[in-house]
LUMVO-413451 format. One record per residue: residue number from 1; x, y, z of N, C-alpha, C in turn. Coordinates in nm, 2 decimals, decimal comma. Atoms other than C-alpha are relative to their C-alpha. Last residue first. Layout:
REM residues N
+-----+--------+---------+--------+---------+----------+--------+--------+---------+--------+
! pos ! n.east ! n.north !   n.up ! ca.east ! ca.north !  ca.up ! c.east ! c.north !   c.up !
+-----+--------+---------+--------+---------+----------+--------+--------+---------+--------+
! NUM !      X !       Y !      Z !       X !        Y !      Z !      X !       Y !      Z !
...
+-----+--------+---------+--------+---------+----------+--------+--------+---------+--------+
***
This chain:
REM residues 93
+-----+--------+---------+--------+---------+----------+--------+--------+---------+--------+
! pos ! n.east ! n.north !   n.up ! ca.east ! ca.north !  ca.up ! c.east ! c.north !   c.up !
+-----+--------+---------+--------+---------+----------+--------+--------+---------+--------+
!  93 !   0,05 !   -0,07 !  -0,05 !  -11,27 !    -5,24 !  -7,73 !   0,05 !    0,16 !   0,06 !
!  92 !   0,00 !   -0,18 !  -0,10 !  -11,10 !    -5,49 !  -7,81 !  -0,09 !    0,10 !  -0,03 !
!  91 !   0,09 !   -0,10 !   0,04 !  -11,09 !    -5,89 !  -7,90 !   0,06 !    0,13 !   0,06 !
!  90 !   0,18 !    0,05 !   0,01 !  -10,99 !    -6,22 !  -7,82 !  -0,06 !    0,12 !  -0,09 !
!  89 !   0,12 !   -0,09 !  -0,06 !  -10,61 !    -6,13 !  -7,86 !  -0,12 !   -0,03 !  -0,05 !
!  88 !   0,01 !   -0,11 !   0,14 !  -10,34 !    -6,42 !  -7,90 !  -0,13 !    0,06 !   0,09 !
!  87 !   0,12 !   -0,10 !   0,00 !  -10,20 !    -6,54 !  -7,56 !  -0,04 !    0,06 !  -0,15 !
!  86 !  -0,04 !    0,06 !   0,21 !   -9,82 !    -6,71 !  -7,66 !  -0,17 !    0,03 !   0,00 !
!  85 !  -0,04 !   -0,05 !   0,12 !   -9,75 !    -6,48 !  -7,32 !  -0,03 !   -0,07 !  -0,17 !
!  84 !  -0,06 !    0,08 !   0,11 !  -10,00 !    -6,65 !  -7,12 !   0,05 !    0,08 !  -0,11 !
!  83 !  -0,18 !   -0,08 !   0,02 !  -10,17 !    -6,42 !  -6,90 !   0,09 !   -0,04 !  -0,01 !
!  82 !  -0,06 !    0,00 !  -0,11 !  -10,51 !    -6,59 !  -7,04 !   0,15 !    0,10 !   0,00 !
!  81 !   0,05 !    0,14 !  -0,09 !  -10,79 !    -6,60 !  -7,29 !   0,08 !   -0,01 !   0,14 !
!  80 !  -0,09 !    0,12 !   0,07 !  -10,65 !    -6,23 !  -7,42 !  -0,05 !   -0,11 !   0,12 !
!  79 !   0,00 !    0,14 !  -0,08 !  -10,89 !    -5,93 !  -7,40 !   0,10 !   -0,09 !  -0,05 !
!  78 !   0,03 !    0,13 !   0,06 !  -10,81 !    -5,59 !  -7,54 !   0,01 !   -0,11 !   0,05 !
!  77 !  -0,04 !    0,11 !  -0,04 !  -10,88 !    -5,27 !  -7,40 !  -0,01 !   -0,11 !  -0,10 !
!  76 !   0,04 !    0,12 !   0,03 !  -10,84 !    -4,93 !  -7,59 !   0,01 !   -0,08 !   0,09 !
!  75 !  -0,06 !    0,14 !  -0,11 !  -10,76 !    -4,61 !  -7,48 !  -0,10 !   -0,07 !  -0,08 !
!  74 !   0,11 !    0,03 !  -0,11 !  -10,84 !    -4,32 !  -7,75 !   0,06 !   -0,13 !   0,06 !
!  73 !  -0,04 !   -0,03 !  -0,09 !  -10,56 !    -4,16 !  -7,97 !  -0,07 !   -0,02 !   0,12 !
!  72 !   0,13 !   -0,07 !  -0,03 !  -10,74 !    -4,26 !  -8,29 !   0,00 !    0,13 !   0,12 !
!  71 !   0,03 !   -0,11 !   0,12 !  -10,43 !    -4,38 !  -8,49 !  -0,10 !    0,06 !   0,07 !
!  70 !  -0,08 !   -0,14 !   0,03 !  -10,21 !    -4,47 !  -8,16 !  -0,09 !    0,06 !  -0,14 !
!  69 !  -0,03 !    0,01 !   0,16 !  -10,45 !    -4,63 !  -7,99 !   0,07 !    0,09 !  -0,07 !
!  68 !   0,03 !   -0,10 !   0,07 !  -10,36 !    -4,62 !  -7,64 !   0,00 !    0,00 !  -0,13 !
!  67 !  -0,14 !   -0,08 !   0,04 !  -10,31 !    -4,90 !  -7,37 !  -0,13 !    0,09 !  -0,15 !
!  66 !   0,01 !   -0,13 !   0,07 !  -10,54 !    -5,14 !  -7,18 !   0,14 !    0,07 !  -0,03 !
!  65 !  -0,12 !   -0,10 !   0,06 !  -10,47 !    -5,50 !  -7,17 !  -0,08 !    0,13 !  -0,02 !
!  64 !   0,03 !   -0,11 !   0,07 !  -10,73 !    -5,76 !  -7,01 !   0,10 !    0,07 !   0,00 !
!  63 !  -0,11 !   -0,07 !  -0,01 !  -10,68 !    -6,10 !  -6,93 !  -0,01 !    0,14 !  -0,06 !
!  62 !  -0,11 !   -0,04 !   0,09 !  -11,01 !    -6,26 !  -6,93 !   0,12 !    0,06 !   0,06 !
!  61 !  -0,03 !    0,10 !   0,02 !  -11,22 !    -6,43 !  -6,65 !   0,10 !    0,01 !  -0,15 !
!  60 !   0,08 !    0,06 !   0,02 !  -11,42 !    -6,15 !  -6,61 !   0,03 !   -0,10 !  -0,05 !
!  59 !   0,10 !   -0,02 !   0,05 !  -11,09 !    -5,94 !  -6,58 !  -0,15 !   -0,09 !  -0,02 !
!  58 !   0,12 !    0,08 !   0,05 !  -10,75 !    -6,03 !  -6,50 !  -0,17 !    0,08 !   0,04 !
!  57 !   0,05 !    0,04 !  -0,10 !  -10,51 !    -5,70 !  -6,51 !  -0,07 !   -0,15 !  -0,03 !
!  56 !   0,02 !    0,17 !   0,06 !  -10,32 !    -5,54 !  -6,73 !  -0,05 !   -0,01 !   0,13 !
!  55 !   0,04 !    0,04 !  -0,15 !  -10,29 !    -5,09 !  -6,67 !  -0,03 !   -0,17 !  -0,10 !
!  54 !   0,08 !   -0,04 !  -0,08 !  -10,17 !    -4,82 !  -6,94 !  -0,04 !   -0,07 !   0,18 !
!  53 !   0,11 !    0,07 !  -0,08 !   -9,93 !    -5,02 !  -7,14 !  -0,07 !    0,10 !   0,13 !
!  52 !   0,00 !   -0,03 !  -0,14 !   -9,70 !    -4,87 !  -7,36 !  -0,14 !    0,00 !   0,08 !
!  51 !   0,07 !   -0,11 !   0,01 !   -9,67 !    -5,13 !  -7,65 !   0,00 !    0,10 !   0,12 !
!  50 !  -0,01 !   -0,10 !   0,09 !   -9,38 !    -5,34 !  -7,78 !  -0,15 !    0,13 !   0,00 !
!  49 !  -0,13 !   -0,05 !   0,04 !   -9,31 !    -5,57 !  -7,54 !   0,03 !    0,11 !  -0,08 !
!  48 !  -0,13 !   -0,02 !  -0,09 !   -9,58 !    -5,62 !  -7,37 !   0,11 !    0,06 !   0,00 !
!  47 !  -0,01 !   -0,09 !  -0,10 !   -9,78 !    -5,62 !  -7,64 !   0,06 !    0,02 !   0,08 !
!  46 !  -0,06 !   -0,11 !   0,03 !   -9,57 !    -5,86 !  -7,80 !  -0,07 !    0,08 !   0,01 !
!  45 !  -0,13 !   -0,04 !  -0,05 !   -9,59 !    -6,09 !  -7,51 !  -0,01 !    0,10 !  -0,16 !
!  44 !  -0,03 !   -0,10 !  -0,09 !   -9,97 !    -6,09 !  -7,53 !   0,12 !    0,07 !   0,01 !
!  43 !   0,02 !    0,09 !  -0,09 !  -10,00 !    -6,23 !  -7,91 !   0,06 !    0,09 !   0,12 !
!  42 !  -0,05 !   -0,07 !  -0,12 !  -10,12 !    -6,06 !  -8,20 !   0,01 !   -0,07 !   0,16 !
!  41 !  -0,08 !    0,08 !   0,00 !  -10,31 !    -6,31 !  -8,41 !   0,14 !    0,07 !   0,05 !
!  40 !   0,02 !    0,10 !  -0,05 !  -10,64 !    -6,14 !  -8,43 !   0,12 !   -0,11 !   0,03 !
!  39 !   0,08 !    0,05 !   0,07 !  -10,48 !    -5,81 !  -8,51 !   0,00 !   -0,12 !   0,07 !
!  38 !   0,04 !    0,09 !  -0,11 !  -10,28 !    -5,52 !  -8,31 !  -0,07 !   -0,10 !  -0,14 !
!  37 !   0,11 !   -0,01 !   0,06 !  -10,03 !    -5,31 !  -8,56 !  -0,06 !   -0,11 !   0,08 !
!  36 !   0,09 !    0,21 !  -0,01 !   -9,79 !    -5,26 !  -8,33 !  -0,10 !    0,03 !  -0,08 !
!  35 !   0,06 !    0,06 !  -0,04 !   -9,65 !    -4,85 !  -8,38 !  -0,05 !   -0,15 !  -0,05 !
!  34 !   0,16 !   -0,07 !   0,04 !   -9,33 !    -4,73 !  -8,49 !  -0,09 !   -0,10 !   0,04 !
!  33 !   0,03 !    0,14 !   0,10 !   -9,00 !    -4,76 !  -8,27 !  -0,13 !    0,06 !  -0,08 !
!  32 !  -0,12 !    0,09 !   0,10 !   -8,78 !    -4,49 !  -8,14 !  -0,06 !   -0,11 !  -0,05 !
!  31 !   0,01 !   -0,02 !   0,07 !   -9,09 !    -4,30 !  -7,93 !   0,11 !   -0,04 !  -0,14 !
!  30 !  -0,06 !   -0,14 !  -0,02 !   -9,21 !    -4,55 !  -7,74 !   0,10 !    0,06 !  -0,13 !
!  29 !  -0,15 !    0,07 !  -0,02 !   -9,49 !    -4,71 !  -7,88 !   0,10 !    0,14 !   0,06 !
!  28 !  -0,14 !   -0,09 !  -0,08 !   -9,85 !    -4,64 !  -7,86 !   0,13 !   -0,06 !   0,02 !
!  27 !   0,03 !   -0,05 !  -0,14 !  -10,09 !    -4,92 !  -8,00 !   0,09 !    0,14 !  -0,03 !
!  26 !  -0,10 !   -0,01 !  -0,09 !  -10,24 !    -4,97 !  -8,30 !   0,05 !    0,07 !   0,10 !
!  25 !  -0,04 !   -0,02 !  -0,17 !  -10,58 !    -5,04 !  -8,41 !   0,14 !   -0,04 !  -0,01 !
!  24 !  -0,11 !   -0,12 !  -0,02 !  -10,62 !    -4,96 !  -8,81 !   0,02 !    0,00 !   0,14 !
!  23 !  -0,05 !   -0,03 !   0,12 !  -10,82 !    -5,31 !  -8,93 !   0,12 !    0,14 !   0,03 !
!  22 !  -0,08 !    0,03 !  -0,05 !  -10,94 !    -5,39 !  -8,58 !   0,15 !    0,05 !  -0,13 !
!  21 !  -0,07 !    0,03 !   0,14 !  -11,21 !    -5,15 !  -8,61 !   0,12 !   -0,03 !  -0,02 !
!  20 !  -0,13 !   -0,07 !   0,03 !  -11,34 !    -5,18 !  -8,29 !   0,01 !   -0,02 !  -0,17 !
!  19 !  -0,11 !    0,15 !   0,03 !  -11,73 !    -5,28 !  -8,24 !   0,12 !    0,12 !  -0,02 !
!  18 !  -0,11 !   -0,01 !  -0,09 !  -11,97 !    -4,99 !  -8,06 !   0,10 !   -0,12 !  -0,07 !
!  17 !  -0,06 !   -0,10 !  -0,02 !  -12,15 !    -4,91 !  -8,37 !   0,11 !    0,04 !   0,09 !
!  16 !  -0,12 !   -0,03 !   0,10 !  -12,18 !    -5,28 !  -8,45 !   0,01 !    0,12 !   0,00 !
!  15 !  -0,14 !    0,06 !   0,03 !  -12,35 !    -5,30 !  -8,12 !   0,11 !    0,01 !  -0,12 !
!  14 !  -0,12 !   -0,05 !  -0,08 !  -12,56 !    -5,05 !  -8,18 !   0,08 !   -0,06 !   0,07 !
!  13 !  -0,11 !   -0,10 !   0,04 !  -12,71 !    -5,19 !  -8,51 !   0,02 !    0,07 !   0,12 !
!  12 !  -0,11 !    0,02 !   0,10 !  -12,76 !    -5,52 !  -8,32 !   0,07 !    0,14 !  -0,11 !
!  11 !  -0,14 !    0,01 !  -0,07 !  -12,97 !    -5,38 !  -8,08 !   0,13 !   -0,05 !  -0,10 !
!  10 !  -0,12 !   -0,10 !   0,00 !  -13,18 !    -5,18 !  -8,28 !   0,10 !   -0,07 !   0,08 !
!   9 !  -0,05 !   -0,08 !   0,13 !  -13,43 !    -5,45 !  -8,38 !   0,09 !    0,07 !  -0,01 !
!   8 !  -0,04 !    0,08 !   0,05 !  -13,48 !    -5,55 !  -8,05 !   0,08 !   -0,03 !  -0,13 !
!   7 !  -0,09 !   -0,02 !  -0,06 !  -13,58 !    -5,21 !  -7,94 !   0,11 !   -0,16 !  -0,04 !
!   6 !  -0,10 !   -0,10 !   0,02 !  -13,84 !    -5,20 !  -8,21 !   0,17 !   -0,04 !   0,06 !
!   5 !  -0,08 !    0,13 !   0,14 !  -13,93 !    -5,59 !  -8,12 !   0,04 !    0,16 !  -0,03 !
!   4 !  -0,09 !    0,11 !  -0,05 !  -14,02 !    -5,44 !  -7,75 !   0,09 !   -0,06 !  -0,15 !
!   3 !  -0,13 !   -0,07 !  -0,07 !  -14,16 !    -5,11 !  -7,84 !   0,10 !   -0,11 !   0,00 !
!   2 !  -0,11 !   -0,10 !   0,10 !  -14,39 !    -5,26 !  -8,05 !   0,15 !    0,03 !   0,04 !
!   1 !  -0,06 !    0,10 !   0,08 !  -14,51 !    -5,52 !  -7,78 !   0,08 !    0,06 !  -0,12 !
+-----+--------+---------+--------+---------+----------+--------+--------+---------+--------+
***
């Protein structure tokens, strides 16, 4: 029973270790523009437009976008409710 509320207890701090930090995610652009700043109000078509995109697909019922953070340099995905360009982003990862 210890074990069990320990392990309970830790899930939430490693979740917020895995969360994004949406505050500095941007993407990769090409190289004549500067990078997207991504934020909760970022919508699909300017990804699209303004990021270089890795791979889009649907996803567990999401739209998912991967591409490259440009401050970190690690891939990112980020969900969007549908493949509806006026799409703002759910989230990333």
């Amino acid at each position: 029973m210890r074990k069990l509320l320990a392990l309970i207890m830790a899930l939430p701090v490693l979740s917020f270790a895995a969360s994004l930090d949406m505050s500095t995610l941007k993407c990769q652009t090409s190289p004549d523009r500067k990078p997207l700043n991504i934020t909760t109000a970022t919508t699909l078509k300017q990804v699209q437009d303004n990021c270089l995109i890795a791979d889009e697909k649907k996803h567990d019922g999401m739209y998912e976008v991967k591409f490259k953070n440009d401050t970190t340099g690690k891939n990112v995905k980020c969900d969007f409710a549908s493949d509806s360009p006026t799409a703002v982003v759910n989230g990333c990862r």
